[in-house]
Structure formats: structure tokens, C-alpha cells
C-alpha positions in Angstrom: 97.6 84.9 93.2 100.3 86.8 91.8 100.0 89.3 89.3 102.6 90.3 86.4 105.0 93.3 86.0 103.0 95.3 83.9 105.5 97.6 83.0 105.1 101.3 83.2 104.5 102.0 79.4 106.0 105.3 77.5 106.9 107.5 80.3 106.9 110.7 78.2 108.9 113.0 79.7 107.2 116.4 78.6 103.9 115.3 79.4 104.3 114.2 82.7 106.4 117.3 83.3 103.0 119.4 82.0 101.0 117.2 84.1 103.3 118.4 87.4 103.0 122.0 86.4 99.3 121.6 86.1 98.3 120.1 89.3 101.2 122.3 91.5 100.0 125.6 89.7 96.2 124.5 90.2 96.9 124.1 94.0 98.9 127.5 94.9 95.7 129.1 92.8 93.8 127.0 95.3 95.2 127.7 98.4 96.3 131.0 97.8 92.6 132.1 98.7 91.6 129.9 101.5 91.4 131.7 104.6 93.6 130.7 107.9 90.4 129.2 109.0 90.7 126.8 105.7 93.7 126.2 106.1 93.6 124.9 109.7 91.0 122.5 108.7 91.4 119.2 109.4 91.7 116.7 106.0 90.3 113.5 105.1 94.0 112.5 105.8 94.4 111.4 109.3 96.0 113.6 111.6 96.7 116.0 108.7 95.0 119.5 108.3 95.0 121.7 105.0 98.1 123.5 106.0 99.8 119.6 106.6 98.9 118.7 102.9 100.7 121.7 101.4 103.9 121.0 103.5 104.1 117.1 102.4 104.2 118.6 98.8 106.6 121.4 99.6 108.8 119.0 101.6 108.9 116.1 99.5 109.8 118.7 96.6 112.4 120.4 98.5 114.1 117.4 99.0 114.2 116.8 95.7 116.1 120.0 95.0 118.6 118.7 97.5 117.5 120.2 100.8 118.8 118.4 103.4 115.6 117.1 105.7 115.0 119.6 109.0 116.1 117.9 112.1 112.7 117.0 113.7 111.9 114.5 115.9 108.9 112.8 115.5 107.2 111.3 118.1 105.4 107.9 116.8 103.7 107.2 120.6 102.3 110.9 120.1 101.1 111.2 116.4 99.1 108.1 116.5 97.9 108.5 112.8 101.8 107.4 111.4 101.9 103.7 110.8 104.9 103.1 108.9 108.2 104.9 108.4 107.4 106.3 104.9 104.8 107.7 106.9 107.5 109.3 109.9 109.5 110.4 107.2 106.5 112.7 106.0 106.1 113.8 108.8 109.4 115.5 109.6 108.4 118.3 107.0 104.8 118.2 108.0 106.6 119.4 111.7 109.1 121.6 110.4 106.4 123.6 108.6 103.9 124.0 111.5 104.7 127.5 112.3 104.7 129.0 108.6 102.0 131.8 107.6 99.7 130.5 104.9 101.5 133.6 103.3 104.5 132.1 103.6 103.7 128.9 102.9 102.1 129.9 99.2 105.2 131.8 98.6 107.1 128.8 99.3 105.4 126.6 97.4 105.4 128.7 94.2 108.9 128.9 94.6 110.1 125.5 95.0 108.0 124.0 92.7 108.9 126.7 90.3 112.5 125.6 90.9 111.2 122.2 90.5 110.1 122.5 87.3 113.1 124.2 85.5 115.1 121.1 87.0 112.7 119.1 84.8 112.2 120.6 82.2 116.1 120.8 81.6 116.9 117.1 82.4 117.9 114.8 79.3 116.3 111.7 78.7 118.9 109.6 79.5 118.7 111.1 82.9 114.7 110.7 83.2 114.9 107.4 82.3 117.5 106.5 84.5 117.3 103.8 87.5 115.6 105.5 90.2 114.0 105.1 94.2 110.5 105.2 93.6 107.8 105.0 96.2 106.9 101.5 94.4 110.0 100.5 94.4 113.1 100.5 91.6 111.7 101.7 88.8 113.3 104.9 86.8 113.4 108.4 88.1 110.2 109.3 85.1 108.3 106.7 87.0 109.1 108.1 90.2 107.6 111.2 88.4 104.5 109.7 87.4 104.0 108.7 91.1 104.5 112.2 91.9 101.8 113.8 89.5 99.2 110.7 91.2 100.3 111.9 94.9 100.2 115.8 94.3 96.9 115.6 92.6 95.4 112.9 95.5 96.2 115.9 98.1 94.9 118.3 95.7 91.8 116.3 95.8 92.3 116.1 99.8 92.2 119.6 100.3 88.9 120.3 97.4 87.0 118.0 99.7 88.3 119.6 102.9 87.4 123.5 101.8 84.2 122.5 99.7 85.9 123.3 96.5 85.3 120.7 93.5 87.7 121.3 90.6 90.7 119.9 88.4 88.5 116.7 87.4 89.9 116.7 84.0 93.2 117.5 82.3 96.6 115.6 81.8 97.0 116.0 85.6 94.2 113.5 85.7 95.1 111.5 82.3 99.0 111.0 84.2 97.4 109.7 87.3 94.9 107.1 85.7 97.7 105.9 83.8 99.7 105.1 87.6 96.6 103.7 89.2 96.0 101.3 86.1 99.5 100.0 86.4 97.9 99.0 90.1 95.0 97.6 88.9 96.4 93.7 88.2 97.8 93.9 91.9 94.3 95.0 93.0 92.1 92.6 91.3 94.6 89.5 91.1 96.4 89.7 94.6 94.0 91.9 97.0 90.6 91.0 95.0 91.2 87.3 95.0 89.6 87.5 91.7 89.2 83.3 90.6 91.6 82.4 87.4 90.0 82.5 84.1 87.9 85.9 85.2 87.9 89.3 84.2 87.2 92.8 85.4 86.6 96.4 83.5 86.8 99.4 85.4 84.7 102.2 83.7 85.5 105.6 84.7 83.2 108.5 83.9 83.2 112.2 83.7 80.0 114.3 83.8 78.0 110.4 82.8 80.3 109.6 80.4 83.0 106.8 80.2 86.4 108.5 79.6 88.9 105.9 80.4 88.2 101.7 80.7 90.5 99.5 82.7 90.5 96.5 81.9 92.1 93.1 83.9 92.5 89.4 82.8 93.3 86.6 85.0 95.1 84.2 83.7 97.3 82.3 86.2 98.5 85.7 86.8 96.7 89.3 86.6 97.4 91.0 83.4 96.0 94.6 82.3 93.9 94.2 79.0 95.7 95.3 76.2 92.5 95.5 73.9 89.3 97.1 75.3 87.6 93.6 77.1 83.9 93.4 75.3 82.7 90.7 77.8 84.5 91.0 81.4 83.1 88.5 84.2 82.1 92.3 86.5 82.4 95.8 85.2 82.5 98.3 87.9 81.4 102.2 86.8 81.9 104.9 88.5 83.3 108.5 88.7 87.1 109.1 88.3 87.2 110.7 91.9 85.3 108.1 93.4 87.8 105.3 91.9 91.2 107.3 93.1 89.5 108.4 96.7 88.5 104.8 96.6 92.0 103.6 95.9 93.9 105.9 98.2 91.4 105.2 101.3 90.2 108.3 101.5 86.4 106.9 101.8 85.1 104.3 103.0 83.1 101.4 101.0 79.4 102.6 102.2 80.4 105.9 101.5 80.3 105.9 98.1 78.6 102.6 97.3 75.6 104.3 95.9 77.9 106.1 93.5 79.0 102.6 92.1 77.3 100.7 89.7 78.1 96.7 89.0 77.5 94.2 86.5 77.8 90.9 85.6 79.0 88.7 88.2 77.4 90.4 91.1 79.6 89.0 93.8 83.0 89.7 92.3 82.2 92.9 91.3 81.7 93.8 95.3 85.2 91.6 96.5 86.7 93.5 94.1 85.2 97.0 94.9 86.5 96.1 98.8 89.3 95.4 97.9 90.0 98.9 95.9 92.7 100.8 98.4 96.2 99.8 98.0 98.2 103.0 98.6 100.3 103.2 102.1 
């Protein structure tokens, strides 16, 4: 099963730029008061505390400023939780942060993502819609941004579960990354989900009880995302935003949050298909 390219819709530049401010000033407020204690705490990331999770951000935007990458050497035999070399790459800034204060380490994330942001906000749109790396591969560097809102506020996410401290369930943060983890959603119903041709699936995603964003995928020879609300899907699957991203990112298990998933319709597609939910590397 293959699914199609689905495009990456209107990539509005100013709102995902808001988006980035939001979730990067919502986690210096966040961190800024955990205690060293917190901050040592290890994550629902692997091998990655608090302190680790700030650092990947910091790094991944300091590069982006045109920092060259610290001279680290990673060792792969050692850090048994890196599996690929996206993952050792990560890592180098993960290493060459280690030492930093938490002090220092709010400081510097202020800062750079500060500086980040007035790089943004003063780029044209021929130069945000230009071809780009992205983690997904080519796409345009305002896709590449979208993928950056999803990734900042997954480890936002990583660190409220890590410190007991729910918040930032709602805002375009959280609009911005629903709209990169729908563009998955034909890949992980079609390709991983082995859903049967002629099916469909609807992902209803709630806030507080109610539905605040449906997903909705078609198969049809290939996986398509619904471009019309889909009144009569073969399996609906509804659930809490934050269970759906932690879901998709493998930050829980299945039996985890199982009870916290409701299904309907065709019973045993609904549950292939909620297995089959994590895609991210």
C-alpha cells in the first residue's frame, strides 16, 4: 500500500512563525522554574533527561543561525539509546551542553531563539518557500518550519510529563502541529496500518470532551487525506490531542493509553490502526 503526496497545504509564513514563538517562549517560562532536581530528571525520551530536551532545541536552533556543530564525539557502543544517525547528530549538542547551569541554559535559550525569531520574521516569502532539507525529506524551508513547531512542542510535552506540569494543550502551537501530523496520517493508515482498499478512517481529536479537529483518511488504491469531513468512515478512533501526538511520537506505549481511546465501527481496524500510530524516528 502506498499512499499519495498529500502536499503540505498553505504554509503561512506568519502563523507558523507565531506558532514557534509560542511554544519556545512557553518553554523558557517552563523551565525557567524547575529546579536542578527537575532538570536532571530523566524524560520519557530515552537516554534523555530534562536538561537533554532543552539542548536538542537550543542546538538544532543554533545551527540554524549558522553555528558551526561542537566537535564531540559520540560514542554509539556507549549511548545505547541512539539508533540512527539523525539520532548521533542530536546528540553532539545534547554532549556539548552537559556541563551548562540550568541558568545558563535558560539564558541561552532565550537568546537564540530570540535571534531565531527576528531571522524569521524578516525572511521574504520567496525565501520561506524556497527548496529546503527537511527532516521528511525535500520539501521547502516553511515546511521544514512546520516540522519544527511539531518537534519543539513534542519536547515541550516531554518535559510537562517529566516535571508533572500539564499545559500548552491549545493554541496555534498546537493548531501548527496537528496540521504536520495530519499530513502523516495517509502514511500511517495506508502504509503502516495495512488499512484494506476501499476503507476509511476518522481520527477525532478532543479537548476538555470536545472534538476540535477530525482527520479524516480514504483508501483508494492509495491513502488519501479527506478533503470533506468523512460522515461514514469504516473506524473512527477518539481520543485526546496529547494522547494522539505522544501516541504518534512513541512516547507511550499502546496499553498505556488504551483506556483513553475510544473505537467505532469496524472494531478490528480501528485497533491495527491504533498500533500502528508511531511513525516519528
Amino acid at each position: 500500500m502506498e499512499c499519495d503526496d498529500l502536499g503540505v497545504g498553505e504554509l503561512q509564513k506568519d502563523r507558523i512563525v507565531a506558532a514557534l514563538g509560542e511554544v519556545w517562549a512557553s518553554t523558557a517560562d517552563l523551565v525557567d522554574g524547575l529546579s536542578e532536581e527537575q532538570w536532571a530528571m530523566a524524560s520519557p525520551l530515552p537516554g534523555w533527561s530534562v536538561h537533554d530536551n532543552v539542548s536538542h532545541i537550543l542546538g538544532t536552533e543554533s545551527m540554524l543561525l549558522g553555528e558551526p556543530n561542537p566537535e564531540v564525539t559520540i560514542d554509539r557502543e556507549a549511548l545505547t539509546h541512539i539508533q540512527n544517525d539523525i539520532a548521533e547528530f542530536n546528540e553532539v549538542w545534547v554532549e556539548h551542553l552537559r556541563s551548562s547551569s540550568p541558568a545558563e541554559m535558560v539564558g541561552l535559550f532565550r537568546a537564540r531563539t530570540g535571534a531565531r525569531l527576528d531571522v524569521l520574521q524578516a525572511m521574504s516569502q520567496d525565501e520561506w518557500d524556497a527548496d529546503s532539507f527537511t527532516p521528511s525529506g525535500p520539501g521547502t524551508y516553511g515546511r521544514f518550519m512546520q516540522i519544527r513547531v511539531f518537534d519543539c512542542w513534542l519536547h515541550e510535552q516531554d518535559i510537562r510529563d517529566t516535571v508533572g506540569v500539564p499545559g500548552h494543550e491549545s493554541g496555534i502551537a498546537v493548531d501548527v502541529t496537528l496540521d504536520e501530523l495530519e499530513l502523516a496520517m495517509g502514511y500511517v493508515v495506508g502504509k503502516k496500518g495495512k488499512a484494506p482498499d476501499g476503507s476509511s478512517v476518522r481520527f477525532d481529536l478532543t479537548d476538555g470532551g470536545s472534538v476540535v479537529r477530525s482527520i479524516g483518511v480514504i483508501i483508494e488504491g492509495r491513502a488519501q487525506i479527506a478533503t470533506e469531513p468523512l460522515q461514514d468512515p469504516t473506524s473512527t478512533l477518539t481520543m485526546p490531542v496529547g494522547v494522539l501526538t505522544r501516541r504518534c511520537a512513541g512516547r507511550v506505549d499502546a496499553d498505556e493509553v488504551r483506556d483513553r481511546i475510544e473505537i467505532g465501527g469496524d472494531a478490528a481496524l480501528g485497533e491495527q490502526i491504533f498500533a500502528a500510530l508511531p511513525y516519528t524516528i
